[in-house]
C-alpha positions in Angstrom: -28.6 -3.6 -1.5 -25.3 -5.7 -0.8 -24.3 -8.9 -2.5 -21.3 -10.9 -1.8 -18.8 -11.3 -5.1 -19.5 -14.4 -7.3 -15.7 -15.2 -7.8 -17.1 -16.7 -11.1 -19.5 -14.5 -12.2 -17.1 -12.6 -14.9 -19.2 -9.3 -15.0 -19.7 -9.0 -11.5 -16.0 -9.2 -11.4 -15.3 -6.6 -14.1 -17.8 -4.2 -12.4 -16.1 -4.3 -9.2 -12.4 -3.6 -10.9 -14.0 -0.8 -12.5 -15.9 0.6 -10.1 -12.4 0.9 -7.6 -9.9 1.6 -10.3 -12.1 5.0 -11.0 -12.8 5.5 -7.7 -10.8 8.4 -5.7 -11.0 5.5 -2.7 -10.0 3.2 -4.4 -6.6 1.7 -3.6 -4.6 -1.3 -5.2 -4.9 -3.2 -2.3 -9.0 -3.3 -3.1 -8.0 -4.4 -6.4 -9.0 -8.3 -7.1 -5.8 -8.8 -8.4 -4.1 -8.2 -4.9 -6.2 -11.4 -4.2 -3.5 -13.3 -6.3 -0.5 -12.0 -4.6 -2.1 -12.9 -0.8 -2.0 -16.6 -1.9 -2.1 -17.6 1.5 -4.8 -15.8 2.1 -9.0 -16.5 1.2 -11.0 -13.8 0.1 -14.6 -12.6 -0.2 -15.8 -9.0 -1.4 -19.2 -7.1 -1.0 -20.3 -4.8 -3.4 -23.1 -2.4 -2.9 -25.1 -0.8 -5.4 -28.5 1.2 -5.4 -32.1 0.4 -6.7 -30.7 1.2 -10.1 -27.8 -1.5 -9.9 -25.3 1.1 -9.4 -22.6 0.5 -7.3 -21.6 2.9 -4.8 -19.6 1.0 -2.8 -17.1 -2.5 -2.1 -15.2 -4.0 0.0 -12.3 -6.7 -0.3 -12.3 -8.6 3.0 -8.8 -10.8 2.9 -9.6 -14.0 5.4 -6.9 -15.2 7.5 -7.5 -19.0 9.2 -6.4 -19.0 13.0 -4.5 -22.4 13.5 -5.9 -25.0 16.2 -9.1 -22.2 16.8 -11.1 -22.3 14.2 -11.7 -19.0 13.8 -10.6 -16.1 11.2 -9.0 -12.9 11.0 -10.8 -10.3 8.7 -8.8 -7.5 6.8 -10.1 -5.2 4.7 -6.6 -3.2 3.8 -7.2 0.7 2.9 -11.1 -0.6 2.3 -13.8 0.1 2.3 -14.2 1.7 -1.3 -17.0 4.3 -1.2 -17.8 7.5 -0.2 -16.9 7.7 3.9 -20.1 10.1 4.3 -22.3 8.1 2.8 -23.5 6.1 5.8 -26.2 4.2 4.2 -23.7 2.3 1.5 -21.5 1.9 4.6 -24.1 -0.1 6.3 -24.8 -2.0 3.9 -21.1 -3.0 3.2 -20.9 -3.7 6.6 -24.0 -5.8 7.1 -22.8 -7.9 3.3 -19.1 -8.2 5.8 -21.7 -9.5 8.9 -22.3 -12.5 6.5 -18.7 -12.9 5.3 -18.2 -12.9 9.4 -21.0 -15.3 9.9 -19.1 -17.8 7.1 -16.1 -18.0 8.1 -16.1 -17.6 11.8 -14.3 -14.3 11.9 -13.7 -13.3 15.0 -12.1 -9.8 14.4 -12.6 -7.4 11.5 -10.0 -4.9 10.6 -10.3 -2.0 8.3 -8.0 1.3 7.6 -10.0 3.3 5.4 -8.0 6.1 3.7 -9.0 9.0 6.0 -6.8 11.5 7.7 -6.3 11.7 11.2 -8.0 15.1 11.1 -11.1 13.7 9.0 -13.4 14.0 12.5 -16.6 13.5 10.9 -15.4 10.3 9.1 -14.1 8.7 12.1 -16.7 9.8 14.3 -19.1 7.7 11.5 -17.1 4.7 11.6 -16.9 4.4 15.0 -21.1 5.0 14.8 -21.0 1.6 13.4 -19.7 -0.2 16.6 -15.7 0.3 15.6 -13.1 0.6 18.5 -10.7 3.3 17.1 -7.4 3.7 18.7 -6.4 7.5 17.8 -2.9 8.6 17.4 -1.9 5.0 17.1 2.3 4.9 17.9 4.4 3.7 14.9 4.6 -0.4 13.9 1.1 -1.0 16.0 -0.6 -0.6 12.4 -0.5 -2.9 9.3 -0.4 -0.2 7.7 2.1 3.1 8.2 0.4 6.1 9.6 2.9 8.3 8.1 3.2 8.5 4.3 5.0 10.8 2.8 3.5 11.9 -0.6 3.5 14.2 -3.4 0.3 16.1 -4.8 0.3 16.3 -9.1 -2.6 17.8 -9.2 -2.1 18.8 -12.9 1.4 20.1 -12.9 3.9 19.4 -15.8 7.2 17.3 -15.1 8.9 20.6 -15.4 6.9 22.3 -12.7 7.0 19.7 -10.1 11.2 19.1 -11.2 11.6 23.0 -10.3 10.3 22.6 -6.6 12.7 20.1 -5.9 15.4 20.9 -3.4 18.3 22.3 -5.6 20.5 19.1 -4.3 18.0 17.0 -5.5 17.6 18.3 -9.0 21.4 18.3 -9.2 22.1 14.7 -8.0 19.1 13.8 -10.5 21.3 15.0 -13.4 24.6 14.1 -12.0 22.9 10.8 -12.2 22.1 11.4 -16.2 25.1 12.8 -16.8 27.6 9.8 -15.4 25.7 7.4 -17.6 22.5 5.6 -15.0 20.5 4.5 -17.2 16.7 3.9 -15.4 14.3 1.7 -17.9 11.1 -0.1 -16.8 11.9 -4.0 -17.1 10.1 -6.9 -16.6 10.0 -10.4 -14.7 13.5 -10.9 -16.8 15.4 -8.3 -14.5 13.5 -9.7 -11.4 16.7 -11.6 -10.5 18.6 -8.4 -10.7 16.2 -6.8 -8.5 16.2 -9.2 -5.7 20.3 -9.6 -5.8 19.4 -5.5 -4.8 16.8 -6.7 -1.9 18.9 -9.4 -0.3 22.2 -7.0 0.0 19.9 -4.4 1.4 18.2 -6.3 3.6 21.0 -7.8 4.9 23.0 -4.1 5.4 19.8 -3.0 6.8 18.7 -5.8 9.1 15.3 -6.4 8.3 13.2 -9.7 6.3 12.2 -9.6 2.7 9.8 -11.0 0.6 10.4 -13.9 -1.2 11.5 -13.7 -5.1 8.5 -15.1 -6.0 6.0 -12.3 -4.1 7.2 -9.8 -6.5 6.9 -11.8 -9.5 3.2 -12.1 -8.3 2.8 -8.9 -8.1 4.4 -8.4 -11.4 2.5 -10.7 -13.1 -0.9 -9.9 -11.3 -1.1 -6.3 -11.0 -0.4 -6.6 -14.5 -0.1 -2.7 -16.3 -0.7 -1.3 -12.8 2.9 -2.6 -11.4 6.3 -1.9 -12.8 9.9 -2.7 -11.8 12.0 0.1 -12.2 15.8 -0.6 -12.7 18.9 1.7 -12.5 22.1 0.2 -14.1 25.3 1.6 -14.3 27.9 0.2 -17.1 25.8 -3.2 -17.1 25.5 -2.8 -13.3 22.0 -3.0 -11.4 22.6 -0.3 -8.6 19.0 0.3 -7.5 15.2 -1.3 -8.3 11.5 -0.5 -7.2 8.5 -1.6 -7.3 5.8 0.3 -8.2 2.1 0.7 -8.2 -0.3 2.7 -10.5 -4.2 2.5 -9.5 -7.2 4.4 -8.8 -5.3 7.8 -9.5 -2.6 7.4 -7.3 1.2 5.9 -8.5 3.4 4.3 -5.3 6.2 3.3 -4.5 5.9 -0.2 -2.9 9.2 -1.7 -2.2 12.8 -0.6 -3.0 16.5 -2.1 -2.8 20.0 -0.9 -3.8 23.3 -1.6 -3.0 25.8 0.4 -1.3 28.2 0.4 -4.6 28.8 3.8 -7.1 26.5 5.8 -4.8 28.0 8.8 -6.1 26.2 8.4 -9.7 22.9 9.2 -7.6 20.6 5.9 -8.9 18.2 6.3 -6.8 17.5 10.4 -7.2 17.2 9.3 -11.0 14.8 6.1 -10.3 12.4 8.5 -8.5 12.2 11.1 -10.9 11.5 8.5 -13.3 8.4 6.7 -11.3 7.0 10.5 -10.9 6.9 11.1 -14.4 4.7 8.0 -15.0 2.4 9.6 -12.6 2.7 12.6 -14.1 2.2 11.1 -17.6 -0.7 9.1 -16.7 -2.7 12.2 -14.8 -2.4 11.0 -11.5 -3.4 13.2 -8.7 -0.9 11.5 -6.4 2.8 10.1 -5.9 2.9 8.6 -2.8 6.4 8.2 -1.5 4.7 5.9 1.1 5.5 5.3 4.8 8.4 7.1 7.2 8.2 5.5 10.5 9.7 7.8 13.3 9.9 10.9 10.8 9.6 13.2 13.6 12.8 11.7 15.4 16.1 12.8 13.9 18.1 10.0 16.2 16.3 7.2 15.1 18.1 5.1 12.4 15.1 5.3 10.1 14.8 8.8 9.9 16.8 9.0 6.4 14.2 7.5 4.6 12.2 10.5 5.5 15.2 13.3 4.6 15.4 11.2 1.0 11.6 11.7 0.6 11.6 15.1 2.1 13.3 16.7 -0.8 11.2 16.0 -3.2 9.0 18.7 -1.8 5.8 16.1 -1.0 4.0 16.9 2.6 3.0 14.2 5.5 0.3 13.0 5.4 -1.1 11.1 8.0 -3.8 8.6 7.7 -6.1 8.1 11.0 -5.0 4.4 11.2 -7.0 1.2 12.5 -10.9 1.1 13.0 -11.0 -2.7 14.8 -14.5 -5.0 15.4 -14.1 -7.6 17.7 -17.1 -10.1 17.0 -15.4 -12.6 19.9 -13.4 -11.3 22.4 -12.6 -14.6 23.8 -11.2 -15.8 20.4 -9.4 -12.5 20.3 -7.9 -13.0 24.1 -6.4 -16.0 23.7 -4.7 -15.0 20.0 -3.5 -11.7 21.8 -2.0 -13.3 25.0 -0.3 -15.9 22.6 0.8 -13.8 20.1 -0.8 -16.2 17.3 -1.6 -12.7 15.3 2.2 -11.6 14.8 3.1 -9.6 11.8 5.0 -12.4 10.8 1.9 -14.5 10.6 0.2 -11.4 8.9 2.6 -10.3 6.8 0.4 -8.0 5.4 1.6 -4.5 4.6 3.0 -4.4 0.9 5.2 -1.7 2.5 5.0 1.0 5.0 6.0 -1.0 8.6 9.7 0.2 9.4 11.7 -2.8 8.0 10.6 -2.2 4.5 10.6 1.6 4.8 14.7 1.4 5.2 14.6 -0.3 1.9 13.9 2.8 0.1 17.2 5.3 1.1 
């Protein structure tokens, strides 16, 4: 039984939250309060529970208006929230998204449900449901990355996890304490500290940021699930992060720093610092997030993936894109005019290559 979310209805809401914060699916960006950081965006959001009222399974569906057309782009990112195998709460999520469809005109759904690219059985169901599924999608032709690079608590201590770190990496993390970096969580008051950070390193990096005010949203919306990690060094900001903590699983979203004092190791120090709030908060799950072109040792963003690597994490590689066209006419005329540009999108909180270099 699927019913689509009463944006007013206060319990409804507050079942939903619950439902995918506690849900090993569940992902912040099926949170509600993502809905308040995609301002330009509409949303709707199906929830489907059984004859008892339990839910066992939502979607969030963010709605994108094409200009001149009409027509909308549907995005459900890392959604939907339920259990993959469970093909009757899957249809029914699907058939509530038919209606969203029907309402808004969409004329493409996307969805990136967090399966592996060796989770057959899962893809083999979604595609059961009339999804086009382009397998071993090439890096940047995703929203989302592919290729995250994350590492498994699964109980440990902060002692046991710091004693599988490469030996470099546990000594540049206390060079880092012992010249002085001090790494605190702050709040919207060291935001302009953070983006001074952003600006220098995406201008030595050559990639667009976010505006100043995106990461107070998330700040501010997210709420306890989001915290701005700053290192400073005698007064000085050297390196920031943003940083998730939901459904189990803590991530590091977006990251700047300059090029100054990087021999007092800021950012070896800032990452041990976000893994021990995973760590302290039982997460199964510190996800380093994406490394675009990991595999290539040329390619400029392959140190992203040597930082990552050394905190002894794995790959792990999602099976990417499961796409519905629902007009292909619509969708010829916005893919031959490029009207669907990541630009336009601007979707992934992190993961596409230009944010990835952020993070060395």
């Amino acid at each position: 039984m699927n019913e689509i979310l009463d944006k007013n209805d206060i319990k409804a809401r507050g079942e939903y939250e619950s439902f995918v914060l506690n849900h090993e699916n569940g992902n912040f960006m099926q949170s509600l309060c993502w809905t308040n950081v995609k301002k330009d965006w509409n949303y709707e959001a199906v929830i489907s529970r059984d004859k008892n009222g339990t839910i066992k399974g939502t979607a969030l569906i963010l709605i994108r208006r094409i200009p001149f057309l009409g027509c909308s782009f549907l995005y459900s990112p890392h959604g939907p929230v339920c259990d993959y195998r469970d093909t009757e709460t899957l249809r029914d999520i699907f058939e509530g998204i038919e209606l969203i469809k029907k309402k808004h005109r969409g004329y493409e759904l996307r969805i990136d449900p967090c399966i592996t690219e060796n989770d057959k059985a899962e893809i083999e169901i979604f595609r059961s449901f009339g999804f086009e599924f382009n397998e071993n999608a090439p890096e940047l032709t995703t929203i989302q990355a592919r290729n995250n690079y994350i590492l498994r608590i699964n109980g440990r201590s902060e002692d046991e996890i710091f004693e599988k770190f490469h030996k470099k990496w546990r000594y540049n993390i206390r060079v880092a304490s012992r010249k002085g970096v001090e790494c605190k969580v702050c709040g919207i008051e060291c935001l302009d500290d953070f983006y001074m950070l952003m600006e220098e390193t995406g201008k030595r990096d050559g990639f667009c940021i976010r505006s100043k005010e995106y990461f107070k949203r998330m700040l501010e919306s997210l709420g306890e699930h989001c915290r701005l990690y700053m290192c400073y060094y005698n007064g000085e900001p050297l390196s920031g992060a943003v940083t998730t903590q939901y459904a189990g699983k803590t991530c590091y979203v977006y990251g700047a720093s300059t090029a100054q004092h990087r021999n007092v190791m800021p950012n070896y120090l800032m990452q041990w610092n976000m893994i021990c709030w995973a760590v302290e908060n039982g997460c199964t799950i510190y996800d380093f997030q994406g490394i675009p072109f990991y595999k290539d040792e040329s390619h400029p963003n392959y140190g992203v993936y040597r930082f990552k690597q050394g905190f002894n994490g794995e790959v792990l590689t999602y099976a990417g894109e499961f796409i519905k066209r629902y007009n292909r006419f619509d969708a010829g005329i916005i893919e031959k005019t490029g009207m669907l540009s990541r630009r336009f999108l601007h979707l992934s909180p992190a993961g596409l290559l230009e944010m990835c270099r952020s993070h060395k």
